[in-house]
N, CA and C atoms as an extended XYZ file, in Angstrom:
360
Properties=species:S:1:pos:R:3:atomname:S:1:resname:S:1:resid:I:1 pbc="F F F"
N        -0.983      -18.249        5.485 N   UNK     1
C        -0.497      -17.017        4.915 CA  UNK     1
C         1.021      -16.969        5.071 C   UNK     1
N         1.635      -16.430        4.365 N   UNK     2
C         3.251      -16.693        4.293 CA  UNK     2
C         3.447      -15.024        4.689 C   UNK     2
N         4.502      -15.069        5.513 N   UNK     3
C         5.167      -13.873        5.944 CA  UNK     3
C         6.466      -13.963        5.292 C   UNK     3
N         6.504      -12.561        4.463 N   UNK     4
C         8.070      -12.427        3.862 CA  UNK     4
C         8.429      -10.472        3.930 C   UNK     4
N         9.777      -10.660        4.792 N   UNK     5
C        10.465       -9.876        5.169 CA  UNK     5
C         9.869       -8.473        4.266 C   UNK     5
N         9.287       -7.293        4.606 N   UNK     6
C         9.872       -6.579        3.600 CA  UNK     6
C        10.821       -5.859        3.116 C   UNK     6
N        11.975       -5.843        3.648 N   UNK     7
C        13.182       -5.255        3.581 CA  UNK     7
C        13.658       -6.213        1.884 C   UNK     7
N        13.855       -7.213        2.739 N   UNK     8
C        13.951       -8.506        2.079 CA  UNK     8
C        13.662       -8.355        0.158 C   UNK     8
N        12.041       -8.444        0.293 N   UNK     9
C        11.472       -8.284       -0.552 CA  UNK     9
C        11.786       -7.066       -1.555 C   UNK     9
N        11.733       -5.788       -1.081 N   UNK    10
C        12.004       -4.704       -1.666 CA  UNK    10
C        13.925       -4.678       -2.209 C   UNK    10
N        14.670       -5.709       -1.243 N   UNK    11
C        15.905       -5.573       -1.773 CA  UNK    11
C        15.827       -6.390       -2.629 C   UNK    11
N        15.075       -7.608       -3.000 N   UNK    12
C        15.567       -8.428       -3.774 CA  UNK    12
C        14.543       -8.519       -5.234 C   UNK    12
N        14.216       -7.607       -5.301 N   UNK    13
C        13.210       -7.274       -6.525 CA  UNK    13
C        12.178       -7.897       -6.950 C   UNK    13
N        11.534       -8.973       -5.865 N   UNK    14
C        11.050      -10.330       -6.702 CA  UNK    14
C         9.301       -9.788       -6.391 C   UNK    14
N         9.237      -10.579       -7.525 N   UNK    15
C         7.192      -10.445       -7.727 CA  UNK    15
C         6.765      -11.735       -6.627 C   UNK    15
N         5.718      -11.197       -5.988 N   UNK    16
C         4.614      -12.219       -5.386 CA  UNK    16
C         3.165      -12.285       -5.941 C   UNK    16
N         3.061      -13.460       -6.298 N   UNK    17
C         1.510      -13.855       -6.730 CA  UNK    17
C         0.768      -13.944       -5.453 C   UNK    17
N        -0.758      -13.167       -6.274 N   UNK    18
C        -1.522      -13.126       -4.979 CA  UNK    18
C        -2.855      -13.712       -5.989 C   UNK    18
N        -3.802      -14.650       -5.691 N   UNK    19
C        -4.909      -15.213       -6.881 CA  UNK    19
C        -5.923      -15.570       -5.781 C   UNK    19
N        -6.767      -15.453       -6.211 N   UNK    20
C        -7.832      -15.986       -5.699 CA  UNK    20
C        -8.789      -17.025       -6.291 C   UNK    20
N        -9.232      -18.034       -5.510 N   UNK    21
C        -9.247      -19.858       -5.886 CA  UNK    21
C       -10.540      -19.561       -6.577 C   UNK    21
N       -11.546      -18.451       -6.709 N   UNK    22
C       -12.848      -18.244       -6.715 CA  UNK    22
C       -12.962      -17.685       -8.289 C   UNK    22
N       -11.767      -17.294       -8.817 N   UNK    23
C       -12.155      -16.279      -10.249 CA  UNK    23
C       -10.711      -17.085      -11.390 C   UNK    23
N       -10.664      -17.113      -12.419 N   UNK    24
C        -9.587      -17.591      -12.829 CA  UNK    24
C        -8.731      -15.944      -13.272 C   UNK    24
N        -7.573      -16.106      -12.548 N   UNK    25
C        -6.356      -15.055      -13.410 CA  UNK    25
C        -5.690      -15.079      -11.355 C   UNK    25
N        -4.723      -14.035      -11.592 N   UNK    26
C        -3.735      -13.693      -10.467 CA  UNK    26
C        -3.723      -12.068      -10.544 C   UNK    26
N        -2.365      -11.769       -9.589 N   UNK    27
C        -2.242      -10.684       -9.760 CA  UNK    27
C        -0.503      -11.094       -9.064 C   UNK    27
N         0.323       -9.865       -9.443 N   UNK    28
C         1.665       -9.967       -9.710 CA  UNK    28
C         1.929       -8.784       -8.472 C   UNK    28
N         2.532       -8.522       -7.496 N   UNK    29
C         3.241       -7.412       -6.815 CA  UNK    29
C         4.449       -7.436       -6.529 C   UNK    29
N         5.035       -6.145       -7.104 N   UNK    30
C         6.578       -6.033       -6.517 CA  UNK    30
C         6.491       -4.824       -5.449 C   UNK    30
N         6.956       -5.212       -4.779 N   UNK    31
C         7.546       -4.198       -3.336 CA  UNK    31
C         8.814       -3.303       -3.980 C   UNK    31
N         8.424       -2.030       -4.212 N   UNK    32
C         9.550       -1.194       -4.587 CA  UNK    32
C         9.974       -0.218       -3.318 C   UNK    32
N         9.574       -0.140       -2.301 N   UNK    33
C         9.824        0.604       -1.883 CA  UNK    33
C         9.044        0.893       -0.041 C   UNK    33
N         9.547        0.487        0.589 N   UNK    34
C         9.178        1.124        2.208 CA  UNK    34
C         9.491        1.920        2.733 C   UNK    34
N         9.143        2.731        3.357 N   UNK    35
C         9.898        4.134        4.488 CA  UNK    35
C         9.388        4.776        5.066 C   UNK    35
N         9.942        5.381        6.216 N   UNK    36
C         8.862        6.331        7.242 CA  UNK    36
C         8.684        7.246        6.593 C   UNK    36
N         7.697        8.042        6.320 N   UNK    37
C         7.637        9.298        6.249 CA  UNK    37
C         6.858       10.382        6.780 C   UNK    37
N         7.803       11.392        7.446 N   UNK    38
C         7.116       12.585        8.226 CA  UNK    38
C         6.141       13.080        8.171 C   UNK    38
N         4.918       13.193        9.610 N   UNK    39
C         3.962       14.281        8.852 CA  UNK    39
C         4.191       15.383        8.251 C   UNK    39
N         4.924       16.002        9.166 N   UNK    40
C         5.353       17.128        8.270 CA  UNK    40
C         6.045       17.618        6.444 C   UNK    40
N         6.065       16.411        5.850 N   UNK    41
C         6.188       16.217        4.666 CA  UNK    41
C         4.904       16.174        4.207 C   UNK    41
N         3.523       15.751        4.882 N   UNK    42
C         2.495       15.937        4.102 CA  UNK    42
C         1.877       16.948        3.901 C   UNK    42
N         1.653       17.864        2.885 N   UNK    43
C         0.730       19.435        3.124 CA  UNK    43
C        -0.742       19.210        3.735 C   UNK    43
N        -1.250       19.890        4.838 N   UNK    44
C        -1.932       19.742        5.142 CA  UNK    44
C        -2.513       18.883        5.899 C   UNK    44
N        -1.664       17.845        6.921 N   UNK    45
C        -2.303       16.975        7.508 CA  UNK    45
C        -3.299       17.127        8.286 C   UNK    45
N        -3.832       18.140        8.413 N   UNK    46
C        -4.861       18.269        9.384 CA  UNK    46
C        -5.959       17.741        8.733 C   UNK    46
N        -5.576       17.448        7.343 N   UNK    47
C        -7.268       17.390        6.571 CA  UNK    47
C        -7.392       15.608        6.645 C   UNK    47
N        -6.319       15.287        7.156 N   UNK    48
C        -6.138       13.037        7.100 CA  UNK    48
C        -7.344       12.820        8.025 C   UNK    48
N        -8.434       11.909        7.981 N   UNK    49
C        -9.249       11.777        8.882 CA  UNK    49
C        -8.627       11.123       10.431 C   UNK    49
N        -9.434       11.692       11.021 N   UNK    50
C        -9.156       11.937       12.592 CA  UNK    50
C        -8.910       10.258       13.571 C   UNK    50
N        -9.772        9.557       12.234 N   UNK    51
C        -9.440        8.043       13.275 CA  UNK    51
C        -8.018        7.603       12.737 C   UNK    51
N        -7.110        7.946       12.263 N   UNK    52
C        -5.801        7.337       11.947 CA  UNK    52
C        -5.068        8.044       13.597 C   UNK    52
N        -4.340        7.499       13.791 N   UNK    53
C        -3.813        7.949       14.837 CA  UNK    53
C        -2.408        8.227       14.418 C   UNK    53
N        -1.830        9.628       14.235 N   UNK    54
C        -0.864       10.477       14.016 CA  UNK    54
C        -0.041       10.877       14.581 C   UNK    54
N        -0.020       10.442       15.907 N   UNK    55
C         0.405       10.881       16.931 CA  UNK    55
C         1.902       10.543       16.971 C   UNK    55
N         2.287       10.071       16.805 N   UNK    56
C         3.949        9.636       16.690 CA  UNK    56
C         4.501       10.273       15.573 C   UNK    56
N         3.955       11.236       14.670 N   UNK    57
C         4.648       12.230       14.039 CA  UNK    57
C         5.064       11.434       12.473 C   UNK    57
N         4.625       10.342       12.200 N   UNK    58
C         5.231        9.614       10.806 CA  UNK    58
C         4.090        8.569       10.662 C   UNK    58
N         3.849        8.343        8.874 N   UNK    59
C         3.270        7.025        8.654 CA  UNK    59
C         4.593        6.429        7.829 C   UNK    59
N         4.293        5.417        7.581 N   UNK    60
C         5.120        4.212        6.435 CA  UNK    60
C         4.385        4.005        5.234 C   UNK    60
N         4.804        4.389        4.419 N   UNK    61
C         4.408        4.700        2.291 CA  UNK    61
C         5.361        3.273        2.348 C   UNK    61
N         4.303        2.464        1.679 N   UNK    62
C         4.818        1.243        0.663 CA  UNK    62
C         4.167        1.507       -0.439 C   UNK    62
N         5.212        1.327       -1.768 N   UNK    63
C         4.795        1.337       -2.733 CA  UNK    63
C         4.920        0.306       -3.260 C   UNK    63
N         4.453        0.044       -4.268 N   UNK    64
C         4.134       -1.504       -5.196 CA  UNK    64
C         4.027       -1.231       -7.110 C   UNK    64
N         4.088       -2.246       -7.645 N   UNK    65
C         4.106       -2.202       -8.825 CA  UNK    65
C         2.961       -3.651       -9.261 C   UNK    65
N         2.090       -2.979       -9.762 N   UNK    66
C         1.015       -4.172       -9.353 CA  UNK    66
C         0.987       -5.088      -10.783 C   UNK    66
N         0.816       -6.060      -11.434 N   UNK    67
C         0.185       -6.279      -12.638 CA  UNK    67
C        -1.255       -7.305      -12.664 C   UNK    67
N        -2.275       -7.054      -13.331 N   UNK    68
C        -3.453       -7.779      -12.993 CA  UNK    68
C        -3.293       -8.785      -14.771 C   UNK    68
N        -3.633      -10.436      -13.766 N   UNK    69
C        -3.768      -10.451      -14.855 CA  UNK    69
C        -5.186      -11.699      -14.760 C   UNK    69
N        -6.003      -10.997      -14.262 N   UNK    70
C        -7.413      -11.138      -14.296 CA  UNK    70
C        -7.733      -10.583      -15.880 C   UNK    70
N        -8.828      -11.959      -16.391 N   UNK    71
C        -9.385      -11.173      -17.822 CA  UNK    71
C       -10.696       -9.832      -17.233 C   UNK    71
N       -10.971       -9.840      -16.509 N   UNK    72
C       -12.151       -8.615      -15.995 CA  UNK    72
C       -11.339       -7.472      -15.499 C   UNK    72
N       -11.785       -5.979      -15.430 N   UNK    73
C       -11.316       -4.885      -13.872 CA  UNK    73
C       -11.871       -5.924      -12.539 C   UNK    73
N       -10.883       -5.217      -11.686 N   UNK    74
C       -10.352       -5.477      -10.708 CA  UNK    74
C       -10.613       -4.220       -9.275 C   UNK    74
N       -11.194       -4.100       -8.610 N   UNK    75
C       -10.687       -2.636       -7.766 CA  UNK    75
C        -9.700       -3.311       -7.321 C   UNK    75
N        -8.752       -2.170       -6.539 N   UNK    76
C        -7.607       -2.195       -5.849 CA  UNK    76
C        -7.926       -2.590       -4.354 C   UNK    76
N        -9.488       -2.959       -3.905 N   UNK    77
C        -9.526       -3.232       -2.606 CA  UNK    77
C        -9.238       -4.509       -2.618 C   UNK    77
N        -9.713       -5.149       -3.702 N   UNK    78
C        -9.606       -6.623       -3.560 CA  UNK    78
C        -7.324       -6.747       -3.227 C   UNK    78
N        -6.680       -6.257       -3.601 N   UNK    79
C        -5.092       -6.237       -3.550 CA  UNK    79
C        -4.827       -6.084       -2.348 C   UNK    79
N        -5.564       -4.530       -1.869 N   UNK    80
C        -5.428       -4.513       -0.084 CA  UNK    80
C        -5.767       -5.021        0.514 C   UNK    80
N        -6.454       -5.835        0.327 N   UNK    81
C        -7.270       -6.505        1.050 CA  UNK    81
C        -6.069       -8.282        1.669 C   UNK    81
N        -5.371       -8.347        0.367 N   UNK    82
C        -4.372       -9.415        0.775 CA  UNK    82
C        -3.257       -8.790        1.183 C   UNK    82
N        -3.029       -8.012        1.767 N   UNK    83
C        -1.478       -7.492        1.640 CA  UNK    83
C        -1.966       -7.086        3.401 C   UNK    83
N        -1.368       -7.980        4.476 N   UNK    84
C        -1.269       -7.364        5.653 CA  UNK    84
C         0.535       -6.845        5.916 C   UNK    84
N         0.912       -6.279        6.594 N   UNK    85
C         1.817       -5.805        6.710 CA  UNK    85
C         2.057       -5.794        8.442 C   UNK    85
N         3.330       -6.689        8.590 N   UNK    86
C         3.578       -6.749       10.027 CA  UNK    86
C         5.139       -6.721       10.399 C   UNK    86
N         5.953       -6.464       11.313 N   UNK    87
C         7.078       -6.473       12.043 CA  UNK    87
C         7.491       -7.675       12.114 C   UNK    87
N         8.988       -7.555       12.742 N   UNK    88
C         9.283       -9.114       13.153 CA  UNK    88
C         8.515       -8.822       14.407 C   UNK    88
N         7.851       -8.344       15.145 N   UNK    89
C         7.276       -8.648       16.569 CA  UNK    89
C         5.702       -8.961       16.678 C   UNK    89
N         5.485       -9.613       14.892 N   UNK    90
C         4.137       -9.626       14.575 CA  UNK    90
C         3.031       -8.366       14.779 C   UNK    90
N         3.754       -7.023       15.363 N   UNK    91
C         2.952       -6.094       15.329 CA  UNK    91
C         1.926       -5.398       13.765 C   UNK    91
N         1.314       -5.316       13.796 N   UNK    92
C         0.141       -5.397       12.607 CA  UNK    92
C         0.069       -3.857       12.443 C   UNK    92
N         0.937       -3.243       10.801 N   UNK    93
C         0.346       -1.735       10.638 CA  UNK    93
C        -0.714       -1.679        9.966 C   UNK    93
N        -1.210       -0.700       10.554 N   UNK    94
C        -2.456       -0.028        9.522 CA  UNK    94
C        -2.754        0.373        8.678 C   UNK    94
N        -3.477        0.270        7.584 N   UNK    95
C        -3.659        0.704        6.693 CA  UNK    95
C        -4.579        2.169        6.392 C   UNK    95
N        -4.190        2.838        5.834 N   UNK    96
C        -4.576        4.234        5.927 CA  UNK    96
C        -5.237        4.474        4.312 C   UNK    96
N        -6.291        4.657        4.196 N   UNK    97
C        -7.251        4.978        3.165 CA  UNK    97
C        -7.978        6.394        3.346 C   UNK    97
N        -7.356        7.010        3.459 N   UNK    98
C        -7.606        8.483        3.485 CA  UNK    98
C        -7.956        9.213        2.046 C   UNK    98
N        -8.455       10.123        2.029 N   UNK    99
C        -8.643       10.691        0.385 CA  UNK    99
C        -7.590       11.668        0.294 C   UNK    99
N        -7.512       12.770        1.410 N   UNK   100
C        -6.500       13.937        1.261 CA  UNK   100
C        -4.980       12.837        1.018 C   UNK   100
N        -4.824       12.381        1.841 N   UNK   101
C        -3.170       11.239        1.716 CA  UNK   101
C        -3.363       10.815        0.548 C   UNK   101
N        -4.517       10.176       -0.442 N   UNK   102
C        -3.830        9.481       -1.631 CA  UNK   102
C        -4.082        9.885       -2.665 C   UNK   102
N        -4.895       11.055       -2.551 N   UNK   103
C        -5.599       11.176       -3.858 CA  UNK   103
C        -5.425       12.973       -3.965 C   UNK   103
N        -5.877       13.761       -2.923 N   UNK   104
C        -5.828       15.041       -2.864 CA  UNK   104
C        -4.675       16.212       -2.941 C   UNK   104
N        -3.878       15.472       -1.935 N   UNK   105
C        -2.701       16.201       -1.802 CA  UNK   105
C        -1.525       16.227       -2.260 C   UNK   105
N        -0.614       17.080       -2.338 N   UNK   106
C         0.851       17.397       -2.815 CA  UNK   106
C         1.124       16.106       -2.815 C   UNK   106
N         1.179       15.946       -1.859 N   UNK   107
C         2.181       14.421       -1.459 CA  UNK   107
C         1.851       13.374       -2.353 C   UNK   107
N         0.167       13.201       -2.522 N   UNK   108
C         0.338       12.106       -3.068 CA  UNK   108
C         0.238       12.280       -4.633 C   UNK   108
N         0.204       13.302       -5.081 N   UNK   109
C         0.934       13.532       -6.744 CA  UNK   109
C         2.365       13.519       -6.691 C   UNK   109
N         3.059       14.070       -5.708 N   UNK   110
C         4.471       13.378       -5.190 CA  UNK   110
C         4.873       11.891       -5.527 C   UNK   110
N         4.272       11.254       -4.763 N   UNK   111
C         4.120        9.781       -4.755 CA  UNK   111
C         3.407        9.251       -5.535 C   UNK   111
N         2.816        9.958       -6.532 N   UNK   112
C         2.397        8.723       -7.362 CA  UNK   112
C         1.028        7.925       -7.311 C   UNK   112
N         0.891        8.479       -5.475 N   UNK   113
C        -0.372        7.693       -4.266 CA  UNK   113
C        -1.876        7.558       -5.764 C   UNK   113
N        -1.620        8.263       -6.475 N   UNK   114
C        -2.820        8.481       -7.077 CA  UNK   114
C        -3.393        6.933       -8.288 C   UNK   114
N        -2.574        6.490       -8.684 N   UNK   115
C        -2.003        5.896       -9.589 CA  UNK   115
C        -2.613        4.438       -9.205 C   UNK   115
N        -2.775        3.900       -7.745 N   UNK   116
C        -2.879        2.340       -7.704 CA  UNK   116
C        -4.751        3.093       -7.306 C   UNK   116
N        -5.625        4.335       -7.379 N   UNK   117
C        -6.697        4.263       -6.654 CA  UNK   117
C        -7.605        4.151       -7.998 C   UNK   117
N        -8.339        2.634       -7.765 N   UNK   118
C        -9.234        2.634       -8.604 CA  UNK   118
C        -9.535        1.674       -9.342 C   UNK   118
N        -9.425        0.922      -10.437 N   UNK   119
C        -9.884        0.032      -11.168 CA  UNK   119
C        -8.537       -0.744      -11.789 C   UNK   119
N        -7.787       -1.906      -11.575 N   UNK   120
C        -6.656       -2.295      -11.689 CA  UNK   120
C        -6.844       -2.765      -13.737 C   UNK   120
């Protein structure tokens, strides 16, 4: 698995292929965008399920620009599913699949969150 910066990535605009050896087509991601952002920017966090751990007051929103170019749909788990996300101290973040965070709330019609959930 190749580790590439995301600072890096998001500054330098570039697409990564992600394919799988099992189906013929790929899929294309650009990193547009990383950043902390406050709970308190989300309306309603009380409603995020209880096993995310919140406690440090912020998650990290990466956004992406996906293109599939599988001839079939696609869900979007199969995408998350390749995309780990780690530090330079190899520390491993979590991924947060919440419904109120991506789909329900202010925030994520804010963000857009709504947009990658579902059938690529």
């Amino acid at each position: 698995m190749n580790k590439i910066p995301i600072k890096s990535a998001v500054d330098a605009n570039c697409w990564l292929k992600i394919s799988n050896n099992q189906e013929e087509g790929f899929i294309k991601v650009r990193l547009t965008e990383f950043r902390k952002v406050l709970i308190n920017e989300i309306d309603k966090p009380e409603f995020i399920d209880r096993q995310y751990n919140l406690s440090e007051g912020y998650i990290y929103l990466l956004k992406l620009d996906v293109v599939s170019f599988y001839k079939q749909q696609m869900g979007s788990f199969y995408l998350l599913s390749n995309i780990i996300i780690v530090d330079h101290d190899d520390f491993k973040f979590q991924q947060i699949d919440d419904a109120h965070l991506s789909l329900y709330s202010t925030f994520a019609l804010k963000f857009a969150m709504t947009a990658n959930d579902g059938w690529t």
